[in-house]
Rosetta silent file (secondary structure, phi, psi, omega in degrees, C-alpha in Angstrom):
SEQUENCE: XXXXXXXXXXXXXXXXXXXXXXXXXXXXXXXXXXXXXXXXXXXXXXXXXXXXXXXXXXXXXXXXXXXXXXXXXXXXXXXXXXXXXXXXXXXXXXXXXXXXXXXXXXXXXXX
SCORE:     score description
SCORE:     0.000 S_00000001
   1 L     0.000  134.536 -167.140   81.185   76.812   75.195 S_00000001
   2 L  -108.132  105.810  178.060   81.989   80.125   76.166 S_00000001
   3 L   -86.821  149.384  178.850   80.235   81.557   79.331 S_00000001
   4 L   -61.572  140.876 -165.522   79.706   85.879   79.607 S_00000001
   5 L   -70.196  -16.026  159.888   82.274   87.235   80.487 S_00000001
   6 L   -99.682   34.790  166.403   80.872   88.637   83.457 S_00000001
   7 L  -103.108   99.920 -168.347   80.196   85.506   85.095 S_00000001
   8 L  -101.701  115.244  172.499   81.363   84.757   87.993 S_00000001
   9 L   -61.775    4.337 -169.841   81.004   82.434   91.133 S_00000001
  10 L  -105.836  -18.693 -171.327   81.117   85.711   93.084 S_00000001
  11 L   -93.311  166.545 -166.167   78.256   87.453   91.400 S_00000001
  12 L   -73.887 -169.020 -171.288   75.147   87.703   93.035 S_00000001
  13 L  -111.416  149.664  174.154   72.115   85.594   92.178 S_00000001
  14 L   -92.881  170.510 -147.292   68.939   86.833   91.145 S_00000001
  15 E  -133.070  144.945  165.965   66.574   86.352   93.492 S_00000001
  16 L   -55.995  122.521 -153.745   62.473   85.080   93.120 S_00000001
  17 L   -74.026  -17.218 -168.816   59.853   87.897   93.105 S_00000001
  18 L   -65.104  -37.757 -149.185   57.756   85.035   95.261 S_00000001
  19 L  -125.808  -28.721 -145.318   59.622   83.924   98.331 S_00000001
  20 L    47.015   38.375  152.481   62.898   86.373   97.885 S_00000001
  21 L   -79.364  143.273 -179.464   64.979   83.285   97.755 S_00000001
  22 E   -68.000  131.183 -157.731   68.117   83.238   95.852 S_00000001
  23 L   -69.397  -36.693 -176.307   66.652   81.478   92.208 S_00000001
  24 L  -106.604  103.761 -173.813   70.276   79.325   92.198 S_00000001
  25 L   -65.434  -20.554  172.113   71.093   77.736   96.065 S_00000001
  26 L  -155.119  171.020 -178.843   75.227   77.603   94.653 S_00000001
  27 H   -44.122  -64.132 -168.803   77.364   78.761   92.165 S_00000001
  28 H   -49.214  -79.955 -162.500   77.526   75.756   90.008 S_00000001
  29 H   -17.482  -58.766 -160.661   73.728   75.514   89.587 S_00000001
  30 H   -61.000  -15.544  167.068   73.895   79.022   88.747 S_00000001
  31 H   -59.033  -71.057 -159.644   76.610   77.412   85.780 S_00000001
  32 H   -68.667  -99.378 -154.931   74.924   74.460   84.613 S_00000001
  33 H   -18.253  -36.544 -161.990   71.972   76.682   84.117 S_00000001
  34 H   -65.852  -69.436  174.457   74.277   79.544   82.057 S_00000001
  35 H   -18.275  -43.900  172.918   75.701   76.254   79.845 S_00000001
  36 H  -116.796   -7.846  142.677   72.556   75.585   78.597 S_00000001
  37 H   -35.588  -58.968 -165.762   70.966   79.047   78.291 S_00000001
  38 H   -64.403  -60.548 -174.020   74.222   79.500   75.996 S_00000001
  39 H   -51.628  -34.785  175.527   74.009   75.860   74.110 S_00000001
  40 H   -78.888  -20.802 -163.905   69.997   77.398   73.296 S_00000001
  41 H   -87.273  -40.070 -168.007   71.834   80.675   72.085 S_00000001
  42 L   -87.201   -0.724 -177.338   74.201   78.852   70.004 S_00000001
  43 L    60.278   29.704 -152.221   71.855   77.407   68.703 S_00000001
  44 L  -110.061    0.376  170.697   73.434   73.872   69.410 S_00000001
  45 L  -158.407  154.287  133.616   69.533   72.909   71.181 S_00000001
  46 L   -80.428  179.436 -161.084   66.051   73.937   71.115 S_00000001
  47 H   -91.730  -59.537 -178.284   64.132   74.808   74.568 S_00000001
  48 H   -56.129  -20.493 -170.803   61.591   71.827   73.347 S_00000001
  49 H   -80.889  -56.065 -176.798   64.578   69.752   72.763 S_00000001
  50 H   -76.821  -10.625  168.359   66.070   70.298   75.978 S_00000001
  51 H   -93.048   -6.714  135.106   62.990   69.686   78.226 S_00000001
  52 H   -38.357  -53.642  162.965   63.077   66.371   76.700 S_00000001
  53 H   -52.056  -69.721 -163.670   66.457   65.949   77.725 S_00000001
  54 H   -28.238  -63.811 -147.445   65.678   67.574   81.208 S_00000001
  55 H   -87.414  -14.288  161.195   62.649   65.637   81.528 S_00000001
  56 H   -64.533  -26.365  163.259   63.804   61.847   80.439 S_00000001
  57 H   -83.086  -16.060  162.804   66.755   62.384   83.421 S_00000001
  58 H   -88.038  -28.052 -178.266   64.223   63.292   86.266 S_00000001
  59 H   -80.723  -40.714 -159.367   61.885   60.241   85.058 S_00000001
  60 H   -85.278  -33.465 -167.987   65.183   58.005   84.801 S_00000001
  61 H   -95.219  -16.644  172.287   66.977   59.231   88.050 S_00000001
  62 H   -81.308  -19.847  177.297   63.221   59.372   89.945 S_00000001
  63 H   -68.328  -49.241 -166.492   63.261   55.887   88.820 S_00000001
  64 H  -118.137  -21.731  155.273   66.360   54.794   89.959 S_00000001
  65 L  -107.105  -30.557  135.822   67.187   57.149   93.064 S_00000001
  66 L   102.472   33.455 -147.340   64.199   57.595   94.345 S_00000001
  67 L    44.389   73.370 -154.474   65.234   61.180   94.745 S_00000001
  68 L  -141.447   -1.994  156.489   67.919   61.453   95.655 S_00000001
  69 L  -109.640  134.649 -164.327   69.495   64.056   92.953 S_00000001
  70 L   -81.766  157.711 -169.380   68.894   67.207   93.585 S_00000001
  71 H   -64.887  -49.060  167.553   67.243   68.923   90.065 S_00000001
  72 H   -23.141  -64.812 -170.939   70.413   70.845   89.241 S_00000001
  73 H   -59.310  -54.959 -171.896   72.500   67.238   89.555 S_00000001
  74 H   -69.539  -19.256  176.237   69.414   66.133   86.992 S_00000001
  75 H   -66.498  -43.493 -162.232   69.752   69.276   85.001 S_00000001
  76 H   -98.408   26.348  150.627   73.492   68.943   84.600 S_00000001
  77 H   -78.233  -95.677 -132.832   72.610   64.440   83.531 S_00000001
  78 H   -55.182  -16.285  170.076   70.670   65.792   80.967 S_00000001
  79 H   -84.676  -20.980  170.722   73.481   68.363   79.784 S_00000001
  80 H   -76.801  -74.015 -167.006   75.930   65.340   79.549 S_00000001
  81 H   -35.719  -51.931 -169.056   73.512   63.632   77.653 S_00000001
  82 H   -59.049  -74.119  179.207   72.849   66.463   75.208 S_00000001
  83 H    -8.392  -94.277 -179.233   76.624   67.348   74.974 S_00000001
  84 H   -22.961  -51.556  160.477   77.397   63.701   74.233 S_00000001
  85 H   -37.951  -43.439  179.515   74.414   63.517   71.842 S_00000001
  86 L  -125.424   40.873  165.157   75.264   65.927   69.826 S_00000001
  87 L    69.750   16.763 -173.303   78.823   65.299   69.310 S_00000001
  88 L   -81.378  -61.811  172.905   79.996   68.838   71.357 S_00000001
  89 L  -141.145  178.948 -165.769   82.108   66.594   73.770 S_00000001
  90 L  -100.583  176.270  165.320   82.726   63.146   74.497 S_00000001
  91 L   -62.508  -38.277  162.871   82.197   61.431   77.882 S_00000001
  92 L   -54.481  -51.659  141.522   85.024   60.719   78.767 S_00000001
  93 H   -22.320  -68.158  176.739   86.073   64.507   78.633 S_00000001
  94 H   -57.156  -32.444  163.164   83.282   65.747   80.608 S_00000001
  95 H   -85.818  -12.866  175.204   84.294   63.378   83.475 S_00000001
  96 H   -83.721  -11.070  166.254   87.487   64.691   83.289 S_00000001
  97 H   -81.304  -45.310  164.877   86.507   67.720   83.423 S_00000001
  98 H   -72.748  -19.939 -176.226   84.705   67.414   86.486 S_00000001
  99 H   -68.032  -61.776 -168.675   87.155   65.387   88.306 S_00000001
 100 H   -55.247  -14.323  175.720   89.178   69.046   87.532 S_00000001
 101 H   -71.826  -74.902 -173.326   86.441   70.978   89.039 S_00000001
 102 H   -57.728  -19.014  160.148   86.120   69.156   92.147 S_00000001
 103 H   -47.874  -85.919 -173.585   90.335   68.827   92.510 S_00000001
 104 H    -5.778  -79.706 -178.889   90.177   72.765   92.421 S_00000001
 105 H   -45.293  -33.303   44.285   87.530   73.148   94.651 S_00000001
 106 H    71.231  -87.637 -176.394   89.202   70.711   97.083 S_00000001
 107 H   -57.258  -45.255  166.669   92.258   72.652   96.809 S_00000001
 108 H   -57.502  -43.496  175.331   90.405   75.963   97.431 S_00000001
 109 H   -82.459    4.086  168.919   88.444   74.760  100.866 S_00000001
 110 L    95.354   -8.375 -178.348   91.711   73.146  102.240 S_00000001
 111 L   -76.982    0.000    0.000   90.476   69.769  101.863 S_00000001
């Protein structure tokens, strides 16, 4: 998956004509959203496909957490699941990928 090339954690977010809140609260959100805007581009999902996804990981994690994932953390379940699903990457990968995110990040705030 390729994200535009003008994507950035530095650029700004757009913001909600209702409230004038920023529409993404952190970068990543503002990711995991891009990921599967792109994966619908690529034709690699449909929109109806993926609000299946979306919506079988807020009934299963509303289930089972009791809220306690924020919808981005269920939006980016249901993007594992799809991934995984349709053979794009394995699982194992995908945690390894994030374990590389969160090193980085880690390394960037000093912790």
């Amino acid at each position: 998956m390729k994200l535009p090339q003008n994507f950035s954690s530095s650029a700004s977010y757009p913001m909600s004509n209702l409230d004038k809140e920023p529409v993404f609260k952190t970068p990543w959100e503002a990711r995991a959203f891009a990921i599967v805007n792109q994966l619908a581009t690529l034709e690699h999902c449909t929109w109806p496909e993926w609000t299946q996804y979306l919506s079988s990981e807020i009934k299963a994690t509303e289930q089972v957490n009791h809220d306690t994932d924020t919808y981005y953390e269920q939006w980016v379940g249901a993007c594992e699941k799809l991934l995984v699903d349709k053979g794009l990457l394995d699982i194992q990968a995908i945690h390894t990928k994030i374990n590389e995110l969160r090193a980085e990040q880690k390394l960037e705030h000093g912790h």
